[in-house]
C-alpha positions as CSV (number, residue, x, y, z in Angstrom):
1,X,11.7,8.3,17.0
2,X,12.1,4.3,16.0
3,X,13.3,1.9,17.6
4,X,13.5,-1.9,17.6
5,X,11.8,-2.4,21.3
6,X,12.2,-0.2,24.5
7,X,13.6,3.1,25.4
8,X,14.2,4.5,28.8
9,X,14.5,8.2,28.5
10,X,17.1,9.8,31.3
11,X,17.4,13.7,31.6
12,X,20.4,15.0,33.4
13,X,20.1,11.7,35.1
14,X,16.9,11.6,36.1
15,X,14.6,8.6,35.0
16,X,11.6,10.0,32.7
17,X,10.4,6.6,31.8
18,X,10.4,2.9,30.1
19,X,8.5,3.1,27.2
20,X,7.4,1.0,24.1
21,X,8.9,1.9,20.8
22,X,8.9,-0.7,18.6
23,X,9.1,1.6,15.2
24,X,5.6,3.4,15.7
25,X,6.8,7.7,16.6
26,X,7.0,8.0,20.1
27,X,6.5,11.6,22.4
28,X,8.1,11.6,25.9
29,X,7.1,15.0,27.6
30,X,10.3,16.1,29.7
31,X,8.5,17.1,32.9
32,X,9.6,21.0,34.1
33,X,11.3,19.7,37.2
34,X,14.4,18.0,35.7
35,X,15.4,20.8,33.3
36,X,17.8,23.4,34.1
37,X,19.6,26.8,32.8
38,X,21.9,26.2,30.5
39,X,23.5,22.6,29.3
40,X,21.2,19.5,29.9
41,X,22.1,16.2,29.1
42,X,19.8,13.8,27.4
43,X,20.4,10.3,27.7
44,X,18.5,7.2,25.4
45,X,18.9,3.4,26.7
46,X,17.6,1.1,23.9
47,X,16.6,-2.7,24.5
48,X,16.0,-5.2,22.1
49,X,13.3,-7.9,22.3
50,X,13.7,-10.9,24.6
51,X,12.2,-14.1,25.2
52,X,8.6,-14.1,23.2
53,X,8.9,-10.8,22.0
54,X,11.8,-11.8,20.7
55,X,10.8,-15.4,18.8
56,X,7.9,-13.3,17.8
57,X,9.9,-11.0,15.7
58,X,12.5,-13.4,14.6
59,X,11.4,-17.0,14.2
60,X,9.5,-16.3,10.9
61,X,12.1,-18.0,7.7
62,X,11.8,-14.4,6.3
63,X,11.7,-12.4,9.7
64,X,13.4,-8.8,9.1
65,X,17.1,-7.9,10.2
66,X,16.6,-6.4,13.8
67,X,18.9,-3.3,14.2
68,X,19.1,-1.7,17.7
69,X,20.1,1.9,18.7
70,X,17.6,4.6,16.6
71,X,16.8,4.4,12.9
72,X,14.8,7.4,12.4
73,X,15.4,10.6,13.4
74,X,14.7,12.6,17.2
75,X,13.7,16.1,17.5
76,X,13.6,18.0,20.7
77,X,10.1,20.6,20.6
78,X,9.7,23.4,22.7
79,X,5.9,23.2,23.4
80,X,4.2,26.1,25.2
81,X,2.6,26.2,28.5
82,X,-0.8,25.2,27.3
83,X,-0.8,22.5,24.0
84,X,-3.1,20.8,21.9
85,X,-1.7,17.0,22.2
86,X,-3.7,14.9,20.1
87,X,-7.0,15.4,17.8
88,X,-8.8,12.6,16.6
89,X,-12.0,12.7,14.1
90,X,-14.8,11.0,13.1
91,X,-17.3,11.2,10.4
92,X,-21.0,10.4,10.1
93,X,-22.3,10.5,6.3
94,X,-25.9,10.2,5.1
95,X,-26.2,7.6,2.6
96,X,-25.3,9.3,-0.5
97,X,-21.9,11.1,1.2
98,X,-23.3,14.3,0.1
99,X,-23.8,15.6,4.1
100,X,-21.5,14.7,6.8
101,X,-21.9,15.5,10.9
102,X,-18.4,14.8,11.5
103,X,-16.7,14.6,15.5
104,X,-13.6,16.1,16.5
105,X,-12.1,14.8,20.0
106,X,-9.4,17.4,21.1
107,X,-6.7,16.7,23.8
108,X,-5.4,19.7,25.6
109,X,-2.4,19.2,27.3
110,X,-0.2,21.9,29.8
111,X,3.0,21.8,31.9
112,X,3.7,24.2,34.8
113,X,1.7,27.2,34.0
114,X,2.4,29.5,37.4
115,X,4.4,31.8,35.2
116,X,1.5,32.0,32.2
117,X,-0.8,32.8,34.5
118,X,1.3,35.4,36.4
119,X,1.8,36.7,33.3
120,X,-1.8,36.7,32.0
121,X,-3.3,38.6,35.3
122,X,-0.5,41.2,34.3
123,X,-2.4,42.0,31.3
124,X,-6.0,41.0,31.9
125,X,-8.3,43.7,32.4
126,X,-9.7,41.6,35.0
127,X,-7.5,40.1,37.1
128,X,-8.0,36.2,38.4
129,X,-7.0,36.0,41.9
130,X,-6.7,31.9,41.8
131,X,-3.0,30.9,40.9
132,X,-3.9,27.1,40.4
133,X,-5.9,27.2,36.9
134,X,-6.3,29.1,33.5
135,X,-9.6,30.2,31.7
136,X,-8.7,30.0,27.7
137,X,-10.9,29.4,24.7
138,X,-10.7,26.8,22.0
139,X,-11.9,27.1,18.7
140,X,-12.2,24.8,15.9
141,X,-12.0,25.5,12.0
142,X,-11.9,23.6,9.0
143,X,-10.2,24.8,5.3
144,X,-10.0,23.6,2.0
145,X,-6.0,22.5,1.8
146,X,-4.4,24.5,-1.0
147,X,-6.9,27.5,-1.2
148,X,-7.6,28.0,2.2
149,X,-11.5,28.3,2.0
150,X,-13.5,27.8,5.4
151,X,-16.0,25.0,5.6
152,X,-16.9,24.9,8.9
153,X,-16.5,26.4,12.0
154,X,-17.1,24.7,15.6
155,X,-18.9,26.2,18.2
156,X,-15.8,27.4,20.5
157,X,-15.5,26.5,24.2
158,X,-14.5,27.9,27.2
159,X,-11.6,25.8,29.1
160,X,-10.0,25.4,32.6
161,X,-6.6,24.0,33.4
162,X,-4.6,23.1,35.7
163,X,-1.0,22.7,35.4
164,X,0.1,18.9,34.3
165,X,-3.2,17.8,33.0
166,X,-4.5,17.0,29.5
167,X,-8.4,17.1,29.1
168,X,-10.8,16.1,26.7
169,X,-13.4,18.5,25.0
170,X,-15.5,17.0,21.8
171,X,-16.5,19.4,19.3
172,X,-19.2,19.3,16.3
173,X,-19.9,20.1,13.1
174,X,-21.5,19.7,9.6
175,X,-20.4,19.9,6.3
176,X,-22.3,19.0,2.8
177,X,-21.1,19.4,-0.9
178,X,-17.5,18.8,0.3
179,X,-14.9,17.0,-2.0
180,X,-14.2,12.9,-1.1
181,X,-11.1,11.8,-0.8
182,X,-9.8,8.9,-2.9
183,X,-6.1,7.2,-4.2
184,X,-7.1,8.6,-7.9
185,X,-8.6,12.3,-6.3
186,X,-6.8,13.0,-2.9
187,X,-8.8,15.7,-2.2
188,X,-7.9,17.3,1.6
189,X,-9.1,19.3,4.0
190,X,-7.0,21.4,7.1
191,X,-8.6,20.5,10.6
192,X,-7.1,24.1,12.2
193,X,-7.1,24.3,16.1
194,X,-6.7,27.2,18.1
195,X,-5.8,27.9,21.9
196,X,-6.4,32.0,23.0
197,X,-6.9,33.8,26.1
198,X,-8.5,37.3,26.0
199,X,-7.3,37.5,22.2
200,X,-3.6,36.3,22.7
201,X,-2.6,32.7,21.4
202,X,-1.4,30.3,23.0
203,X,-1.4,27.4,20.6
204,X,-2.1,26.5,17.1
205,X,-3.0,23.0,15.7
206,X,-3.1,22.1,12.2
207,X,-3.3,18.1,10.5
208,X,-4.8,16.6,7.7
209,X,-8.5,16.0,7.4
210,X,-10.6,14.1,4.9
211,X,-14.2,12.8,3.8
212,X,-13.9,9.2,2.9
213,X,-15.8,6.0,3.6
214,X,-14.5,2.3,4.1
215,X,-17.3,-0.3,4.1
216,X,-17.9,-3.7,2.6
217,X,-20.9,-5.1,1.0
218,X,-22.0,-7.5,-1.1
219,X,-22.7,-7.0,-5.3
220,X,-23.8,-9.0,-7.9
221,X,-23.2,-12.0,-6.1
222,X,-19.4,-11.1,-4.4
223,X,-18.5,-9.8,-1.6
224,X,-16.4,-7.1,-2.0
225,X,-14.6,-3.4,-0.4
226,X,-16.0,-0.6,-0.8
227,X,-14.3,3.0,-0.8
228,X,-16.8,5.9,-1.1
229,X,-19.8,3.7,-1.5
230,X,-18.0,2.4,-4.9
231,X,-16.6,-1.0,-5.5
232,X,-12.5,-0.7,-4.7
233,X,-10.0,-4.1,-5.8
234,X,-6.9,-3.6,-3.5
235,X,-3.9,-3.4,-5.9
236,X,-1.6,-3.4,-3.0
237,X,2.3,-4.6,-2.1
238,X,3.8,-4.9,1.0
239,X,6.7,-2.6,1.7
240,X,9.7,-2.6,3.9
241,X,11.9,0.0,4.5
242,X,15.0,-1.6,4.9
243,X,17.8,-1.1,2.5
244,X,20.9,-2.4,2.4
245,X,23.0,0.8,2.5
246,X,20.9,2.7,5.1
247,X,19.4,-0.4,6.8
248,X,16.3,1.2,8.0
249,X,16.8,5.4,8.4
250,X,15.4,6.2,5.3
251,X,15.6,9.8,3.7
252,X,12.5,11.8,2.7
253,X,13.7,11.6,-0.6
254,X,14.4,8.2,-0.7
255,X,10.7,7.7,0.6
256,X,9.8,9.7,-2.0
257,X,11.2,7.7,-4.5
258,X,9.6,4.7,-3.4
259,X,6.5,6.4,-3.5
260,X,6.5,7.4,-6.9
261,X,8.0,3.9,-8.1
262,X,4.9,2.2,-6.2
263,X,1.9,4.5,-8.1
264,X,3.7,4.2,-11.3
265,X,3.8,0.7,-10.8
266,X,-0.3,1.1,-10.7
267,X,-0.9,0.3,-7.2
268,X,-3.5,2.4,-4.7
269,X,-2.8,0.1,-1.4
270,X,0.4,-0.1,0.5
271,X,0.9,-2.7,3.2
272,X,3.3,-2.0,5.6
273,X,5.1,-5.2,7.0
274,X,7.2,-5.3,10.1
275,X,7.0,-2.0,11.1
276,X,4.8,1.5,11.3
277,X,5.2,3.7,8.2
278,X,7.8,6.9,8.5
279,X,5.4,9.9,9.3
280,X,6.5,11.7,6.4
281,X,5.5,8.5,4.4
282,X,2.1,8.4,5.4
283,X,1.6,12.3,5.0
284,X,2.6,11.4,1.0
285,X,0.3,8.7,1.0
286,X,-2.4,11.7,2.6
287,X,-1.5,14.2,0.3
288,X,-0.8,12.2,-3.1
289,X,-3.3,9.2,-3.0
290,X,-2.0,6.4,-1.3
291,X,-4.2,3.8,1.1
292,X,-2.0,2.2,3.8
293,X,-2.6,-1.1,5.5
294,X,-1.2,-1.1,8.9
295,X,0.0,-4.8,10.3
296,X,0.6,-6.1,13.6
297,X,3.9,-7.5,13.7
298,X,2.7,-11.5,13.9
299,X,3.8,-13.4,11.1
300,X,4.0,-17.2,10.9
301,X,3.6,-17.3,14.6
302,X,2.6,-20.4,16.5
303,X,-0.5,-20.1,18.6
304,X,1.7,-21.2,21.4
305,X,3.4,-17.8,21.2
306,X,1.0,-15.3,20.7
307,X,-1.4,-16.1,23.7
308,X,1.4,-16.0,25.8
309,X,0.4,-13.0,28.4
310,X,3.8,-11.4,27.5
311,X,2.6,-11.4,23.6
312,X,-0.6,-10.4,24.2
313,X,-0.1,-7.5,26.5
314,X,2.7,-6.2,24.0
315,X,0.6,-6.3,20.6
316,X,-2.2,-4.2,23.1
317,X,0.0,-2.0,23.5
318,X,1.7,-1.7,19.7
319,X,-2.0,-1.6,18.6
320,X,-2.9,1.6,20.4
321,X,0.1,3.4,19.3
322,X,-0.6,2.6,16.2
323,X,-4.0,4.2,16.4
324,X,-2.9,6.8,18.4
325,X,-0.5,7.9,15.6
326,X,-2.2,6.8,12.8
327,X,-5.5,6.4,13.0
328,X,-6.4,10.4,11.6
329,X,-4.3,9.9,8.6
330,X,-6.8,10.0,5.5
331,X,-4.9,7.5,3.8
332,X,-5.1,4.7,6.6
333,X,-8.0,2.1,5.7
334,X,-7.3,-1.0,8.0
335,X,-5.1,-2.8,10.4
336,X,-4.1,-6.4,10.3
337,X,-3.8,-8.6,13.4
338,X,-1.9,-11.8,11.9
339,X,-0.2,-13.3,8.8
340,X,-0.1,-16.9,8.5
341,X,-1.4,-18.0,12.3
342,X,-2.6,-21.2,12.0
343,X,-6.7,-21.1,12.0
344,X,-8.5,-23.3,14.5
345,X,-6.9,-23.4,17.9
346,X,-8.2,-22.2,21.2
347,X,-5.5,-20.0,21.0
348,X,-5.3,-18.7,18.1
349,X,-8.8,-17.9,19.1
350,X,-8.2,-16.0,22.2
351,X,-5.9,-13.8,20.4
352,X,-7.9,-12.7,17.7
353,X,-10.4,-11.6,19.4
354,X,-8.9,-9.9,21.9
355,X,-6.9,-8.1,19.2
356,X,-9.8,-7.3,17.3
357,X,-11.6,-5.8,20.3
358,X,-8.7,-3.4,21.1
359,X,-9.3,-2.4,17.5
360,X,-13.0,-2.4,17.3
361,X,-13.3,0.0,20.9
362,X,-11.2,2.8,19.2
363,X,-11.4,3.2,15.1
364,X,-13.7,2.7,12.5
365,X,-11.2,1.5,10.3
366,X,-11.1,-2.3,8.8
367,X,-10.0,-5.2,10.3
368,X,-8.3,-8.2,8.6
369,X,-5.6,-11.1,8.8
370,X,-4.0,-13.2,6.2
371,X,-4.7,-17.0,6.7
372,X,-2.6,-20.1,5.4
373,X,-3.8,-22.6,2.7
374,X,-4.7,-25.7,4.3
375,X,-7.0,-24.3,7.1
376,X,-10.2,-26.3,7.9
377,X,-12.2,-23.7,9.6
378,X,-11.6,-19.5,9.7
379,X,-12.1,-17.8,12.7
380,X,-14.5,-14.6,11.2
381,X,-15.8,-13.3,13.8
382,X,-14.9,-8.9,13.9
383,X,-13.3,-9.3,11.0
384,X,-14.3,-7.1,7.8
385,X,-12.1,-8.9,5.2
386,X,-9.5,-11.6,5.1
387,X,-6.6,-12.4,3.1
388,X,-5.3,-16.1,1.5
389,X,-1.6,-16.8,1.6
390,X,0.4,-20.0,0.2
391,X,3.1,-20.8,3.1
392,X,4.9,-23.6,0.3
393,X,7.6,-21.9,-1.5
394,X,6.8,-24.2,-4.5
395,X,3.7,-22.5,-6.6
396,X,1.3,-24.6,-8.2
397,X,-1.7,-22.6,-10.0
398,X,-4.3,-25.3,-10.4
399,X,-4.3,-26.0,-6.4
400,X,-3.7,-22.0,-5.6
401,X,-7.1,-21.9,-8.1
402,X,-8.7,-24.6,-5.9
403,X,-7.7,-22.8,-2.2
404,X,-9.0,-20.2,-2.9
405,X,-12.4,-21.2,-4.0
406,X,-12.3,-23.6,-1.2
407,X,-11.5,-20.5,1.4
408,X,-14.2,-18.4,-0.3
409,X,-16.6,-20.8,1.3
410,X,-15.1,-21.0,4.8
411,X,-14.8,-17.3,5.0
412,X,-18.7,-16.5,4.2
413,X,-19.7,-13.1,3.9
414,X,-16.0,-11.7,4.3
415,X,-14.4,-10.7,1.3
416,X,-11.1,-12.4,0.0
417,X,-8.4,-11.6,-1.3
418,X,-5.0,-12.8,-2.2
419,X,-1.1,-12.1,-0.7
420,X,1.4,-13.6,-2.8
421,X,4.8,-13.7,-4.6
422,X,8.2,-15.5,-5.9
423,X,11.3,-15.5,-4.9
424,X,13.9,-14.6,-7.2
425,X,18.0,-14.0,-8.0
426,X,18.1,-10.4,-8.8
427,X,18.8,-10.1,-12.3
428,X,18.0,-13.7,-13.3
429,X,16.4,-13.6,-17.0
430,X,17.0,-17.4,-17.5
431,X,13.4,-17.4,-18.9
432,X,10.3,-19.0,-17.6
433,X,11.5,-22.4,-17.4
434,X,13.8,-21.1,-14.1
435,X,11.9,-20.6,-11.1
436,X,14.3,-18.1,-9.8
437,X,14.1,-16.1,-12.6
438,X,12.3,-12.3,-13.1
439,X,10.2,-14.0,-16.0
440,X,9.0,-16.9,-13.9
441,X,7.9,-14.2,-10.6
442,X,6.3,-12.1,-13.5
443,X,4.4,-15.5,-14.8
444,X,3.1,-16.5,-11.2
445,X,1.8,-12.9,-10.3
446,X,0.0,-12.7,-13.6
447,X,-1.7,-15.8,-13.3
448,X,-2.2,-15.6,-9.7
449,X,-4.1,-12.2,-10.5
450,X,-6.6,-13.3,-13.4
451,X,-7.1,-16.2,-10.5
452,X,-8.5,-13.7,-7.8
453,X,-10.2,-11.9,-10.5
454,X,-11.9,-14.8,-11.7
455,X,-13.3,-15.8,-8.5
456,X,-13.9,-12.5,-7.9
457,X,-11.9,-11.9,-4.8
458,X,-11.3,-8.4,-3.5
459,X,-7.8,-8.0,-4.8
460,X,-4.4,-8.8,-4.4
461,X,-1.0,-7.8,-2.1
462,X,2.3,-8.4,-4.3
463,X,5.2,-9.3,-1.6
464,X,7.5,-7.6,-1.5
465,X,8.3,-4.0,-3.1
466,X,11.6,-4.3,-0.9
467,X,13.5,-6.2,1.3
């Protein structure tokens, strides 16, 4: 489901809940209680952003249309009695990536299970006199995607539940001579979980798994990203699904088509601006080579803004449904916290590292922001890269040469790299001389690029593939 804010979910009436959408997928569970034989009624209430939730997402000159009601699509899921709800995974490689002990944390979730059990004790050999829990077993197994091959199995555990609870059982195993997963060699893996009772199943699992390492370093004298324990140049551009026929409900094939356009167009990094990628687009940036960036929807804002309480509690919260919905994909490599927040304030401060915290207590992914030219100092601290962007609309090489040397310094260890563009008339081939013109935008990037190169910065992020 997306949406531009908040949704209250009503059903046949009854309040479920208020809950934050803001474009990242969002699961409401429609407790037992409220649904009945026959016809239900479903009923969505959405709310738009208001006070600094709302200057927030508008105040930016090239702040995204907001559109209210929802702009992707709902489904309704029958889930059974007993449910695997969320699986997250970690892995821990030796040094050369050849042997990994990787960590799988599995939520188990249930709903009234009275009935399941009654009808379990009917066909148990043994038959549980307790009505209030279930005894089931969990297993854990991981296949090669495409042929199916078993890498690994988890030792399986033994579970009770209650009805409405989700628990928490960790899981361990190791793996060596397994296939890593990069843009050029998208190599996957099927993390396969299983709910039984005395041979019957209850649930199946099944997402995306891979064996891939983000890290930075420094090399020959440059601090620079590392994917796989090799050096990686982000050849990236932001992306916005908004188009003018469609707005923002975008068709698979449609995301399809983008997708293609952006690796023929040589890039390996998509940044998503404004909003969470479409599920189905990330799973093609899983399954056909594609790293995402995921950004925190600040851009251009004034400190004054974002360490308001009603700021910082809402970017919290977007933060941890983007990991919770995210975070597994193979293809996501790092979150942003800011774009163009002025550097040097107490509280631009205070919001960075709370931000950063929130990130650095749940993933192991990268964390970065993208600073304005012109800053004195660069608040580093939990970051693992940062980016350099040019707020003037007029572009001037010799002083974009000299920023980003100059930022190099201030940033230390971190590596650098480079967001930029040029606005243009669509279809303008007036020729170099014209500003707005396709030649002049295709002059700037080039020039822009052997700049970063040159000064060996980590790469580049063309804005904007569309808008």
């Amino acid at each position: 489901m997306g949406a531009d804010h908040h949704i209250e979910v009503y059903w046949n009436e009854q309040f479920i809940g208020r809950f934050l959408a803001s474009m990242v997928p969002l699961n409401v569970k429609i407790p037992d209680r409220v649904i009945m034989k026959g016809t239900n009624n479903i009923k969505l209430v959405f709310s738009t952003a208001e006070s600094a939730s709302q200057q927030i997402k508008s105040q930016s000159l090239f702040a995204k249309k907001i559109y209210t009601g929802s702009a992707r699509e709902i489904f309704l899921v029958g889930s059974p009695h007993i449910w695997v709800s969320d699986v997250k995974y970690t892995n821990k490689f030796n040094d050369a990536l050849t042997n990994s002990d990787i960590k799988c944390t599995v939520n188990i979730s249930s709903g009234k299970i009275d009935n399941l059990i009654k009808y379990q004790n009917s066909i148990d050999s043994i038959k549980q006199s307790n009505f209030t829990s279930l005894n089931a077993k969990i297993e854990l197994t991981l296949k090669k995607k495409g042929t199916g091959e078993t890498v690994a199995i988890a030792n399986p555990k033994d579970i009770k539940i209650e009805s409405d609870r989700t628990i928490t059982e960790n899981f361990y195993m190791n793996v060596s001579n397994f296939d890593l997963w990069s843009p050029d060699q998208p190599n996957l893996y099927e993390l396969f979980v299983k709910i039984s009772r005395n041979g019957n199943t209850l649930d199946e699992w099944k997402t995306n798994f891979a064996f891939r390492k983000f890290s930075t370093a420094k090399q020959n004298g440059a601090n620079i990203l590392l994917l796989n324990n090799n050096p990686f140049e982000i050849k990236a551009v932001s992306y916005i699904d908004d188009y003018n026929q469609v707005n923002q409900t975008l068709s698979a094939g449609r995301l399809e088509d983008d997708f293609n356009l952006i690796k023929t167009l040589g890039a390996n990094v998509v940044r998503m601006k404004y909003n969470a990628p479409h599920p189905y687009f990330a799973n093609l940036c899983d399954e056909k080579g594609m790293i995402l960036f995921l950004d925190l929807p600040v851009y251009d804002a004034p400190a004054s803004v974002i360490n308001t309480n009603e700021i910082k509690v809402f970017m919290q919260n977007y933060a941890k449904q983007l990991m919770l919905n995210y975070d597994s994909h193979p293809s996501v490599f790092a979150y942003g916290v800011s774009d163009g927040v002025v550097e040097g304030t107490e509280a631009s401060s205070k919001y960075f590292g709370l931000l950063t915290s929130v990130f650095k207590n749940q993933t192991e992914k990268l964390i970065y922001k993208i600073i304005p030219f012109g800053s004195s100092a660069v608040d580093v601290k939990n970051f693992d890269f940062i980016g350099l962007r040019n707020l003037k609309q007029k572009i001037d090489l010799k002083f974009v040469e000299e920023e980003f040397i100059r930022n190099k310094s201030l940033v230390g260890d971190k590596p650098l790299f480079m967001s930029y563009g040029a606005l243009i008339q669509p279809k303008n081939h007036n020729g170099y001389a014209d500003p707005l013109s396709i030649e002049f935008q295709a002059y700037t990037i080039s020039n822009i690029y052997k700049i970063v190169a040159a000064q060996q910065g980590c790469g580049s992020i063309i804005n904007t593939f569309n808008d």
